[in-house]
C-alpha positions as CSV (number, residue, x, y, z in Angstrom):
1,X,5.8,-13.9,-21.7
2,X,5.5,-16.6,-24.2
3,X,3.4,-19.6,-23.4
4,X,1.8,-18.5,-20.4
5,X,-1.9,-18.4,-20.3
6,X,-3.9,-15.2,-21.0
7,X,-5.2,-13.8,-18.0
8,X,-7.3,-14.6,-15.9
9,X,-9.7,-16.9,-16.3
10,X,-11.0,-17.2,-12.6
11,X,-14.7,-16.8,-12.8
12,X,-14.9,-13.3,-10.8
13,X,-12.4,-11.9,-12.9
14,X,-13.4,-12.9,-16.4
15,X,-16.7,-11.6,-15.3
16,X,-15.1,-8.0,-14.7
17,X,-13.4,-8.4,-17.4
18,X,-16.6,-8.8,-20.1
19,X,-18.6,-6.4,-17.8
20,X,-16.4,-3.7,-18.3
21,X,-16.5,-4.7,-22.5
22,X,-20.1,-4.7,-22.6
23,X,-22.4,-7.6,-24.4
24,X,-20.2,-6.7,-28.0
25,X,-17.1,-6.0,-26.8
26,X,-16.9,-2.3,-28.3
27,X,-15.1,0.6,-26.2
28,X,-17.9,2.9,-25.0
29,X,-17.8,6.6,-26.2
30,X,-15.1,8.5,-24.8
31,X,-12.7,5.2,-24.1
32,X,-9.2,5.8,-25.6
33,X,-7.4,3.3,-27.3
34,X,-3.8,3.1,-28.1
35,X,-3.6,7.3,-29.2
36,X,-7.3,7.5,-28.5
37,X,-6.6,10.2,-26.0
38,X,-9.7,8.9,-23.8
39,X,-9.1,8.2,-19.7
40,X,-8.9,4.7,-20.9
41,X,-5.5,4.6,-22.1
42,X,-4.8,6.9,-25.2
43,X,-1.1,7.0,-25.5
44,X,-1.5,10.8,-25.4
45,X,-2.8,10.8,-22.1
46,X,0.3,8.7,-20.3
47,X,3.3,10.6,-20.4
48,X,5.0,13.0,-22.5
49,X,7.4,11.3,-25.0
50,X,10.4,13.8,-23.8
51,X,10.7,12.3,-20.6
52,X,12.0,9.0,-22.1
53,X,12.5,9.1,-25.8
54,X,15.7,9.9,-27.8
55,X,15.0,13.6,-27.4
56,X,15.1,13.4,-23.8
57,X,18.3,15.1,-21.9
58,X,18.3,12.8,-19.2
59,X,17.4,9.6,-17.4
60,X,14.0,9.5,-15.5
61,X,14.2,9.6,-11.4
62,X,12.7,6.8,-10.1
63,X,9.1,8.9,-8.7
64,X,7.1,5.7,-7.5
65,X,6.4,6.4,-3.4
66,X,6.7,2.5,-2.9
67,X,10.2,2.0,-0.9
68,X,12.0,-0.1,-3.3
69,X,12.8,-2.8,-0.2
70,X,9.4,-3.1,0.2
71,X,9.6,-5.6,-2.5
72,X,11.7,-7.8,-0.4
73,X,9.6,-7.4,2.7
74,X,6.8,-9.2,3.0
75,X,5.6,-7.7,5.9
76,X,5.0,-4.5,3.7
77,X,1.6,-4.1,2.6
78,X,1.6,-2.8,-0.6
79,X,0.9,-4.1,-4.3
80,X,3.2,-3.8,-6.9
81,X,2.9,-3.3,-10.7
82,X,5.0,-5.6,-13.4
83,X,5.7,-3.7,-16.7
84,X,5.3,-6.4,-19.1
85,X,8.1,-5.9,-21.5
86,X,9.3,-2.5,-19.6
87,X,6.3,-0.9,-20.2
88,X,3.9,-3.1,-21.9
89,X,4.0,-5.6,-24.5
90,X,1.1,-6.8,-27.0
91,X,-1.5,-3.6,-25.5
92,X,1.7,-1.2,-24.5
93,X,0.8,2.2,-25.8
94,X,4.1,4.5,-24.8
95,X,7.4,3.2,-26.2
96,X,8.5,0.2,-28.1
97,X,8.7,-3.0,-26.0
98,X,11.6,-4.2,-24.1
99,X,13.8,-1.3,-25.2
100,X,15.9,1.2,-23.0
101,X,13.4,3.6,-24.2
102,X,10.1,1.4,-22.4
103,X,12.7,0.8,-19.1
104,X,12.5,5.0,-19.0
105,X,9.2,5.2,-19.6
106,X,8.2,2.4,-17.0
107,X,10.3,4.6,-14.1
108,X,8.6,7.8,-15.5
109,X,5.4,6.1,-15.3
110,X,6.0,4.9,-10.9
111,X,6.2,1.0,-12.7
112,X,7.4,-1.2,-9.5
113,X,9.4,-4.1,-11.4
114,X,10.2,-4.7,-15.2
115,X,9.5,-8.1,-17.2
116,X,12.7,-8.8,-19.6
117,X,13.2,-11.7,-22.3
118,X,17.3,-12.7,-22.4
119,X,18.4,-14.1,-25.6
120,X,21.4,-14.9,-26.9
121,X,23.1,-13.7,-30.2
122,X,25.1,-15.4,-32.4
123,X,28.0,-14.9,-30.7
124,X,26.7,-15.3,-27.0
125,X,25.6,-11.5,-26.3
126,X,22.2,-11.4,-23.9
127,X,20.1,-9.1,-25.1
128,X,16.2,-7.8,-24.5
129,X,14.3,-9.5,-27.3
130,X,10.5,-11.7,-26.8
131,X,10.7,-13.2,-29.8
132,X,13.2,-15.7,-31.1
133,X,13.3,-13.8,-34.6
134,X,13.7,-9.8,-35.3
135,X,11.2,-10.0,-38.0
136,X,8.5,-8.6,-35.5
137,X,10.2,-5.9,-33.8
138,X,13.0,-4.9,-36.1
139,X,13.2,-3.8,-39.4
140,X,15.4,-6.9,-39.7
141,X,14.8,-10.0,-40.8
142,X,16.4,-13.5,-39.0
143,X,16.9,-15.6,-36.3
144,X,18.5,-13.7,-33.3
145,X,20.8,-17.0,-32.5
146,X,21.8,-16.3,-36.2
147,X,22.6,-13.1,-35.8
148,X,25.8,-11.3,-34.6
149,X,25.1,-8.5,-32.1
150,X,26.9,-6.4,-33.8
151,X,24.3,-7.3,-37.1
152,X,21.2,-6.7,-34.5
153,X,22.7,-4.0,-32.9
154,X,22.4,-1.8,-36.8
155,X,18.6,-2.7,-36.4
156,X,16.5,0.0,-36.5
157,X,13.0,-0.7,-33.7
158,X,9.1,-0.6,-35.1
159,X,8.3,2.4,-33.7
160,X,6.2,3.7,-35.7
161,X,2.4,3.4,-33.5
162,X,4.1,5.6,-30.6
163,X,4.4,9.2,-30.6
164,X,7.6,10.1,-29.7
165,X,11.4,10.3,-31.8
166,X,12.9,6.4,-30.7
167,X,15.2,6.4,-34.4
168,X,18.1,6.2,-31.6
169,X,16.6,3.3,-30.5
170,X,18.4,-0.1,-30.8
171,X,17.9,-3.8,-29.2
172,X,19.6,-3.5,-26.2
173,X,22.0,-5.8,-24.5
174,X,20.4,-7.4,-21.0
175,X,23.9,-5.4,-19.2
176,X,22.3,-2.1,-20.3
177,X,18.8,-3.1,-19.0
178,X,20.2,-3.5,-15.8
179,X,22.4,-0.5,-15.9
180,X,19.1,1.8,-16.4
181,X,17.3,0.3,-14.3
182,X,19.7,0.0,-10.9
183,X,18.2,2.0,-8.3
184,X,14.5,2.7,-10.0
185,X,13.1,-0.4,-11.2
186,X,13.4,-4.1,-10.3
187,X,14.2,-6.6,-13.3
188,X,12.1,-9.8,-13.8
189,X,14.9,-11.7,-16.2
190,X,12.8,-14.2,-17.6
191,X,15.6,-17.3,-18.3
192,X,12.6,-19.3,-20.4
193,X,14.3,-18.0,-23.1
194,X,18.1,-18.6,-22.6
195,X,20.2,-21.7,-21.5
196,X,23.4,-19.1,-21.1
197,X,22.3,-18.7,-17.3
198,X,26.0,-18.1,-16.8
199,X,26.2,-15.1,-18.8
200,X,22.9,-13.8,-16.8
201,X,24.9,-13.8,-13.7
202,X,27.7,-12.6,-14.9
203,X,25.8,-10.0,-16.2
204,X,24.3,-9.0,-13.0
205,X,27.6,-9.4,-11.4
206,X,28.7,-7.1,-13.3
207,X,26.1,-4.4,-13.1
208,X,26.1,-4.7,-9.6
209,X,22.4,-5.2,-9.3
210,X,21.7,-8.4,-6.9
211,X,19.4,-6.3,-5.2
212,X,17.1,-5.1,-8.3
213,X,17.5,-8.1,-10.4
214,X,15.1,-11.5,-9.9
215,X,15.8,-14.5,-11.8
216,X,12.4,-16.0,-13.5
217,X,11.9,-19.4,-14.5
218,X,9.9,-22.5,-14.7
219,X,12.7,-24.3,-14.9
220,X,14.1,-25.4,-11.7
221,X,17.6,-26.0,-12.9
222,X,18.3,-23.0,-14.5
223,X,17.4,-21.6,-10.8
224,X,19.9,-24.6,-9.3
225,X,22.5,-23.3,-11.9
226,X,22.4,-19.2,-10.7
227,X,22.3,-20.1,-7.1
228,X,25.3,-22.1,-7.9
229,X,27.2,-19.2,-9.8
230,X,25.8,-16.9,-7.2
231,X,24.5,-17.8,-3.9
232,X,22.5,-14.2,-3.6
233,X,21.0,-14.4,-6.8
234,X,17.1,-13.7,-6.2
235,X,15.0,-16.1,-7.5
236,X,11.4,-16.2,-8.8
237,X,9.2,-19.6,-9.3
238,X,6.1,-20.3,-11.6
239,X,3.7,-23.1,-10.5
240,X,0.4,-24.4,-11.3
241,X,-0.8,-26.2,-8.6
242,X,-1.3,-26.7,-4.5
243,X,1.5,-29.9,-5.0
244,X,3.6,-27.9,-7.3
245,X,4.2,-25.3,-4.9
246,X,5.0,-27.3,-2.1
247,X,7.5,-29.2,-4.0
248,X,9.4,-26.4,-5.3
249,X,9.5,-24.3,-1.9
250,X,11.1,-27.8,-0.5
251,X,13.5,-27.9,-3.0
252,X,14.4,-24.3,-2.7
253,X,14.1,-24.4,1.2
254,X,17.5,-22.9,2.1
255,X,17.6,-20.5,-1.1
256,X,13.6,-19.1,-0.8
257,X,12.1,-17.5,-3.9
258,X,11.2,-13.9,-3.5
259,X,7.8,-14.4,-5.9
260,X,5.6,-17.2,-6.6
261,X,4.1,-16.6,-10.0
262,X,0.6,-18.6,-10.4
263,X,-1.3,-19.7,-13.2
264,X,-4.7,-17.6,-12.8
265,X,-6.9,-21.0,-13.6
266,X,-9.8,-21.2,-10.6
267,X,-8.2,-22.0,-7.3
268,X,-5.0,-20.4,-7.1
269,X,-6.7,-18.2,-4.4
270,X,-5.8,-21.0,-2.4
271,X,-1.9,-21.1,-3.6
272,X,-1.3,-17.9,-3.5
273,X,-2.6,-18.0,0.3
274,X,-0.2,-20.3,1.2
275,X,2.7,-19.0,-0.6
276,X,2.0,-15.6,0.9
277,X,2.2,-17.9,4.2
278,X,5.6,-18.9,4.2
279,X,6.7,-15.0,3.3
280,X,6.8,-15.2,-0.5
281,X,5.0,-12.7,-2.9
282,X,2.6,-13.7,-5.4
283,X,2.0,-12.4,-8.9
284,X,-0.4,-13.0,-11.7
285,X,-0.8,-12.0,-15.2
286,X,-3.5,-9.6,-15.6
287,X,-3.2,-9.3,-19.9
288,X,-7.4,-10.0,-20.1
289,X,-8.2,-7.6,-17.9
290,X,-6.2,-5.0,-20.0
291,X,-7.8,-5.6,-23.0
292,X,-10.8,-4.8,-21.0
293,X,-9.8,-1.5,-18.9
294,X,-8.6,-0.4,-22.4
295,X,-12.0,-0.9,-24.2
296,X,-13.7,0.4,-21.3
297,X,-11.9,3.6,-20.2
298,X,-12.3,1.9,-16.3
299,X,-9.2,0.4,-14.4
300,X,-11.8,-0.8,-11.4
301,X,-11.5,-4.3,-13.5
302,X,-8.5,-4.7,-12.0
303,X,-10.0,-5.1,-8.6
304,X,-10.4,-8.8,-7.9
305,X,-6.7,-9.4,-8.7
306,X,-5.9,-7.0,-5.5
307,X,-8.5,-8.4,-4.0
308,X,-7.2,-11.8,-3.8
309,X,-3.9,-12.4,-1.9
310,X,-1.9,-11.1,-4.5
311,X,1.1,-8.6,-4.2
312,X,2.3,-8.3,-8.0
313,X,0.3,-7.7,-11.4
314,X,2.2,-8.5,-14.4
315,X,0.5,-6.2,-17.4
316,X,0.9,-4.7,-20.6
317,X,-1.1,-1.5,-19.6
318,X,0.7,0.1,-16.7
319,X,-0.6,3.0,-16.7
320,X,-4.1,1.6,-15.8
321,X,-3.4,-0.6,-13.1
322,X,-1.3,1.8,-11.9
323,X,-4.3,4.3,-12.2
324,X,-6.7,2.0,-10.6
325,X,-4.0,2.2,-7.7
326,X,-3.9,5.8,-7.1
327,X,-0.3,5.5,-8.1
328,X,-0.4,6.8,-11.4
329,X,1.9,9.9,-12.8
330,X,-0.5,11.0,-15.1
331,X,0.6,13.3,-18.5
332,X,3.6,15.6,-17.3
């Protein structure tokens, strides 16, 4: 997500991180890199491209052992992994970002919960784009608030890097996000990026997916505004601090958040306690620590972040936490 810091920078944790790099930073022999095909994270060596790409005959079952109300019961114990993007963004190795394609792949894969970025077209359409232009992503060129949808919808993806056939690929529209993912995979909709917070609810009005979608935002109006339109809307808050926190669970007292995203900076042990003490889950970035499981072939970097009261990693390798969970699918 855009603007957030790059985790982590507590101590222990950027520690793990640059022991896992070694003094120069270089991947040790035998680490994979994005189609290295090393345990580290070769895009060879996470799933097979037919489960999910456009050559594949049908739509993953969800395969993760995690009971998907587990996520809304914080007296379960387990962790859960955040597919940044669907299945990774900036370090995602299996299908290009935020596309129906990476939902697939993240089910394939056992992925807990799914990151999105809402934007609005042109001519008010919500669809699944990070970056406020197509030039990245697309073989377009533009604005996407100066684009139709039907104009980004004839864009072609980048998908090129990935091994796989994704020429069917398209931007999709925030409606078909939730329509593949209902029933296998919780939705982070991440409403930084769109004031059309009407059109997000009606959206998952419309989908029928109240239970698998969570409204994410730093802005505490936009989450006034859905709990307006809909008073079952789930909700997810960011803070930064011990005073933050306790202001925004006051205002939101008879509407709770389900997470409590925290900024990783030293301390948030302590918020992230406290937050898990009034029944809310907590979730972190873990993008740093990617970079290093992916130069180093070893997912145990990942350990202080489950180590700390935390319930959800948000990162652009799934796969690896995942692994470092026992939880992985491994190449089928």
């Amino acid at each position: 997500m855009l603007g957030r810091p790059v985790a982590l920078r507590h101590p222990l944790l950027v520690l793990a991180a640059l022991s896992a790099c070694g003094d120069g930073g270089e991947a040790p022999t035998g680490a994979g890199g994005a189609g290295g095909g090393g345990e580290g994270g070769g895009a060879s060596v996470v799933l097979s491209p037919g489960l999910f790409d456009c050559s594949a005959t049908k739509a993953p079952p969800r395969i993760t052992e995690v009971p998907a109300s587990c996520l809304l019961d914080p007296s379960c114990a387990e962790r859960f992994v955040v597919g940044h993007r669907a299945a990774g963004g900036e370090l995602g190795v299996v299908a290009p970002e935020n596309s129906l394609a990476a939902v697939r792949a993240a089910i394939a894969m056992g992925v807990d919960v799914i990151e999105t970025d809402p934007r609005a077209t042109k001519d008010g359409v919500l669809v699944n784009l990070h970056d406020s232009t197509v030039d990245r992503t697309t073989d377009g060129t533009g604005a996407v608030a100066d684009l139709t949808y039907a104009e980004l919808a004839a864009l072609s993806l980048e998908a090129a890097e990935y091994p796989g056939d994704f020429s069917c690929e398209r931007v999709p529209t925030i409606e078909e996000v939730l329509v593949a993912a209902k029933g296998k995979v919780h939705v982070l909709l991440d409403a930084n990026k769109t004031d059309r917070i009407d059109r997000l609810v009606a959206a998952i009005q419309k989908t029928e997916t109240l239970e698998w979608a969570i409204v994410d935002t730093d802005e505490v109006a936009k989450l006034d505004a859905a709990i307006a339109l809909e008073p079952k809307v789930l909700t997810m808050i960011r803070v930064k601090s011990m005073a933050e926190l306790d202001a925004e669970l006051a205002h939101f007292a008879s509407h709770p958040p389900v997470v409590v995203e925290l900024d990783s900076a030293p301390g948030y042990e302590a918020i992230a306690a406290k937050a898990r003490a009034t029944g809310r889950r907590t979730m972190v970035n873990v993008f740093g620590l990617d970079l290093a499981a992916k130069l180093s072939g070893e997912p145990a970097v990942y350990a202080p972040v489950f180590e700390a009261p935390i319930d959800l990693a948000q990162t652009d390798r799934p796969d690896l936490v995942l692994r470092y969970l026992g939880r992985f699918a491994g190449a089928r």
